[in-house]
N, C-alpha and C positions, 0 to 999 in steps of 0.2 A: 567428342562429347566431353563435356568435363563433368569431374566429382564433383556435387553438390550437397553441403550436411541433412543429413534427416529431416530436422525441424529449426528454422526459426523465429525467432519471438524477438519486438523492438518494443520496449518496455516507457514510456513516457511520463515525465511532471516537472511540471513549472517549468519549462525549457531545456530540461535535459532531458537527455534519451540513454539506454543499452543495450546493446544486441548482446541477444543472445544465443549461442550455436550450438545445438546439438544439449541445451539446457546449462552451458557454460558461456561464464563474460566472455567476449569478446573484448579485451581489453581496450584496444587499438581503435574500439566502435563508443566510446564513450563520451558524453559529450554535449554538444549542439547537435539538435535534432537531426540536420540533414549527415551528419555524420557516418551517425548510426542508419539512416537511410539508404544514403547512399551503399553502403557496403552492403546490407541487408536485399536493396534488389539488384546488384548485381549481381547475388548468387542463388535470389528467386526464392521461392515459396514463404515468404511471411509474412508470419501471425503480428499485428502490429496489437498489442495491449496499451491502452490510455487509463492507468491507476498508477496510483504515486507508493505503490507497495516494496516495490525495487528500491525504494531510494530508503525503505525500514524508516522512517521517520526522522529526516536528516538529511540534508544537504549539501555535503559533501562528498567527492568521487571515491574518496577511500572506504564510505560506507554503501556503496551500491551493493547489492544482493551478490553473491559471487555465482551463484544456482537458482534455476528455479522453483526448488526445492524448497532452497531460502525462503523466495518471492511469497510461496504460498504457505510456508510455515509462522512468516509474520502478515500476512494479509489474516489467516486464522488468529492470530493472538490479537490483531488490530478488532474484530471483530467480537470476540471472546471483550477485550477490554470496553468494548461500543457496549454490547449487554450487561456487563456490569455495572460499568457507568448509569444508563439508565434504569437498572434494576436501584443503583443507590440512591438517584433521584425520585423514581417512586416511593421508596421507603423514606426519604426525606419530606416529601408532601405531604405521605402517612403523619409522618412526627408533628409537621407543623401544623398540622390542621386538630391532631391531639392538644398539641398546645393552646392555640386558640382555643380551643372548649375549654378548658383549664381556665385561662385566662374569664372566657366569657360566662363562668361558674362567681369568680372574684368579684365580677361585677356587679351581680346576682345578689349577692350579698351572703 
């Protein structure tokens, strides 16, 4: 029977992929999707995740998540960043629609 790791996880975006073993890169899995696939079922039991959280916003193999720790540490600040973005868009429609009254006061005379 052979050792097979606890848990894991093949992380996907835009055409790349990374496995991840036991919640570490598998460096050697990083890549073109069937890559990471491939190594991921020959040693069975994974969790395939399709979010671009691994790659932290960027493109490059040297910035893939090194842990999944990572993965969910910046999928939470991607998320954090999503709310505030929209929180400042709300407050900006707030402004602009002040302005307008403003404006449509001038008019007024």
């Amino acid at each position: 029977m052979t050792n097979t790791p606890g848990k894991l996880e093949i992380h996907y975006f835009d055409g790349w992929a990374a496995l991840y073993i036991d919640g570490q890169l598998d460096g050697n899995s990083v890549g073109d999707e069937h890559i990471a696939e491939e190594r991921a079922f020959g040693l069975l039991g994974v969790k395939q995740v399709y979010d671009s959280a691994f790659m932290r916003g960027q493109n490059q193999r040297a910035g893939v998540a090194p842990t999944l720790d990572d993965v969910a540490a910046y999928r939470q600040d991607r998320e954090t960043r999503a709310a505030d973005a929209a929180e400042k868009r709300k407050e900006a429609e707030r402004l602009l629609a002040d302005a307008a009254a403003l404006e449509a006061q001038d008019r007024r005379g």
